[in-house]
C-alpha positions in Angstrom: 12.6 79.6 -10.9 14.3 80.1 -8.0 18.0 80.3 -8.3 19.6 82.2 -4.8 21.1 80.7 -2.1 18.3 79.0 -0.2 17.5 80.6 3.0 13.8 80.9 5.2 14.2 83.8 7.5 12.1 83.4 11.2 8.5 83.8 11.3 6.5 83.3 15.2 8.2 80.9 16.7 8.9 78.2 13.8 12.9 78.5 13.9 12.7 74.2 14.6 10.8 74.4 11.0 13.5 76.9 9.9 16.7 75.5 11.0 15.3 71.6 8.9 14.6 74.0 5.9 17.9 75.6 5.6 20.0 72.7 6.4 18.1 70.9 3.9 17.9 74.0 1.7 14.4 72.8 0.7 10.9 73.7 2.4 9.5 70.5 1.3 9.3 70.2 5.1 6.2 71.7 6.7 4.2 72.7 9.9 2.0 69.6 8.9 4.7 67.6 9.1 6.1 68.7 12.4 2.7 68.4 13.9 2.4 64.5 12.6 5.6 63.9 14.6 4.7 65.4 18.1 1.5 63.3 17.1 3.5 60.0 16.7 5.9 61.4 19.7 2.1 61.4 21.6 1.2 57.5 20.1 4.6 56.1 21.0 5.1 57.6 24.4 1.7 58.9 25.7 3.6 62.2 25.8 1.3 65.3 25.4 1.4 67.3 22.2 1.4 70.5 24.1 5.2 69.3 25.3 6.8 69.3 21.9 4.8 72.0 20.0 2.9 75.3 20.5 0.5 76.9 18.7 3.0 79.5 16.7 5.7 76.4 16.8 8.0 76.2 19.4 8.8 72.5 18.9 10.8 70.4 21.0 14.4 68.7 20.2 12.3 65.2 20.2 9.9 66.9 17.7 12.8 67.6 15.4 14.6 64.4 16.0 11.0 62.5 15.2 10.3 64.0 12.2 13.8 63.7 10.5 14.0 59.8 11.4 10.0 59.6 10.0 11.7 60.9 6.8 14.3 57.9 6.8 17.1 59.9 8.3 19.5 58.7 10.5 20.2 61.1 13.8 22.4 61.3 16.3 24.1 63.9 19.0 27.5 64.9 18.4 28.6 66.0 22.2 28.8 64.1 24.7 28.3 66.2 28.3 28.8 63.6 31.2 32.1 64.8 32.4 33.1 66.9 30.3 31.9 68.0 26.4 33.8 65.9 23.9 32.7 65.9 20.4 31.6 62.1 19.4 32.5 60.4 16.1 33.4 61.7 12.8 35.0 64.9 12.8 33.3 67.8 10.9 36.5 67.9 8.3 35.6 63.9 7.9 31.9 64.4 7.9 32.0 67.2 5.0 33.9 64.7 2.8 30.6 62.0 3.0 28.1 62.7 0.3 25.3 61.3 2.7 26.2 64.0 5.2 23.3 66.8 5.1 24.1 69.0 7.9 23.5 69.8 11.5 20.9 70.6 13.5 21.7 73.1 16.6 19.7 73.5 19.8 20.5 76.2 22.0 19.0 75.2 25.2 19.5 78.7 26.9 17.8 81.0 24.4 15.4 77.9 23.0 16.3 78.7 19.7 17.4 76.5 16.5 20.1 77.0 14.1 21.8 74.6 11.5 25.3 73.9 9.8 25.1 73.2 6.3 27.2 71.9 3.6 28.1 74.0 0.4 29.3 73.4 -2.7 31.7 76.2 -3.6 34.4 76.2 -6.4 34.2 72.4 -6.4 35.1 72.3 -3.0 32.3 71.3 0.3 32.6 74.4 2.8 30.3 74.3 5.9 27.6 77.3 6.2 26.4 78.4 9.5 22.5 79.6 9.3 20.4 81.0 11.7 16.9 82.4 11.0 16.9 85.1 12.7 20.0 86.2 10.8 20.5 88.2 7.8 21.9 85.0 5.9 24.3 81.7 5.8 27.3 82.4 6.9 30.6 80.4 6.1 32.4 78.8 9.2 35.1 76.5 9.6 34.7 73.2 10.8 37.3 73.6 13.5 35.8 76.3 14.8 32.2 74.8 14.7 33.3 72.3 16.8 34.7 74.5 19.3 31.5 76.2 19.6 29.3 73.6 20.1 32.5 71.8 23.1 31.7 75.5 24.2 30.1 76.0 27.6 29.4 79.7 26.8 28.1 78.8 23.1 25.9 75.9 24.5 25.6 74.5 20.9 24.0 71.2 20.7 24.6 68.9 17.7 22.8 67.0 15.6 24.3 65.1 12.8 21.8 63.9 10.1 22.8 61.8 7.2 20.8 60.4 4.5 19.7 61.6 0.8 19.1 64.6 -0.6 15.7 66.3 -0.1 13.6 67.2 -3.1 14.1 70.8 -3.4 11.0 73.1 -2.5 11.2 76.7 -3.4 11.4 79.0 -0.3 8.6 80.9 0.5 8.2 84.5 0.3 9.7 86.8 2.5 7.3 87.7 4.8 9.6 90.4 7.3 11.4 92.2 4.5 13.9 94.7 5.7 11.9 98.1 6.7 14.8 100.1 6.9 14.6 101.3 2.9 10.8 101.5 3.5 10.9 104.1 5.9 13.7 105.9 4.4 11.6 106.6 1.4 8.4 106.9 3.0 6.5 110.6 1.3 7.2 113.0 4.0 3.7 115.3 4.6 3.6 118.2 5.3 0.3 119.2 8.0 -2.6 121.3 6.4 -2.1 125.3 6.2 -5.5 125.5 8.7 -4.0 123.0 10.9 -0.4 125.0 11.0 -2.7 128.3 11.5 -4.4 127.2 14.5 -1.5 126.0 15.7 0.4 129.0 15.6 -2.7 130.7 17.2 -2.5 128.4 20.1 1.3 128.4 20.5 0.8 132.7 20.9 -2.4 132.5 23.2 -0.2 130.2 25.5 3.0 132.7 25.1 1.2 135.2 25.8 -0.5 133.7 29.3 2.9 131.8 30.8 3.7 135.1 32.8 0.6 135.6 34.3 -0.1 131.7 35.0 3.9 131.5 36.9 2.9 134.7 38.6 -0.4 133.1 40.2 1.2 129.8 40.5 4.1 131.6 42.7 2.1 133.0 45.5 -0.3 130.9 45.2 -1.2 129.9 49.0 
């Protein structure tokens, strides 16, 4: 039974997968799925399936947006950018107070990459979690300064609000790029075989023993 706090770490290129998994803190969510949106994206637009998903992942922002509303959830962007970035409707402070809030989904544009804010029960009290695959783990943020970063040119954040009902809770799946660090720490440390360390040796003296003579040559050498 699994009873941490939820949280898929990146594998290839999935973080679109990832970034739906930890904001929902459920992987009921699958490749499968993804793939039947950038199919529907294909059926309703004539778009190729190649432009919103590659073969490790890689999805596009419609191919997220598609398979969240397929699921019955409503979507919408949260910054508007035509003169200048201004966050739209309910504030994150207001948003954390709705029980039919479920996070956000954030695009980076820049470094193509996905990343969520999440809502958190802690203490009897919501707090928003900021979770990015590639990281070591949710991280607790403010909404203030959520907002901030995704009104942030530098930060390049783009929001998606999604609201609707809980998802059915899927266990994460394993682990698949534990941390090595400990691994190689404790690796058994070998020691080479007593005729390799002889020979060695032998080889190390037979070249001492010639460097004189070989810098002598190699000095008036004409």
């Amino acid at each position: 039974m699994f009873t941490g706090q939820f949280f898929v770490r990146q594998q290839t290129n999935q973080c679109g997968l990832h970034a739906l998994q930890n904001m929902f803190k459920s992987a009921a969510l699958a490749k499968r799925d993804m793939h039947e949106a950038c199919e529907a994206i294909f059926q309703q637009t004539g778009d190729p399936i190649h432009n919103h998903e590659s073969m490790g992942g890689d999805w596009s922002v419609a191919a997220i947006v598609t398979v969240l509303r397929m699921g019955g959830y409503e979507v919408r962007g949260a910054v508007s950018s035509k003169a200048q970035r201004t966050w739209m409707g309910a504030s994150l402070k207001d948003l954390l107070k709705d029980p039919q809030f479920r996070g956000i989904i954030l695009h980076q544009p820049r470094s193509r990459h996905f990343t969520c804010l999440r809502p958190e029960q802690v203490d009897d009290k919501r707090h928003l979690f900021f979770v990015d695959s590639q990281s070591s783990g949710p991280i607790r943020i403010s909404p203030r300064l959520a907002e901030r970063r995704c009104l942030a040119v530098a930060y390049a954040w783009e929001p998606y609000v999604v609201m609707g009902k809980e998802m059915d809770f899927v266990a994460p799946p394993p682990d698949l790029h534990p941390d090595t660090s400990s691994r190689r720490s404790n690796k058994t440390k070998q020691r080479p075989s007593e005729d390799f360390m002889k020979q060695w040796k032998e080889h190390q003296a037979k070249n001492t023993v010639n460097e004189p003579y070989n810098s002598f040559n190699a000095h008036y050498k004409t």
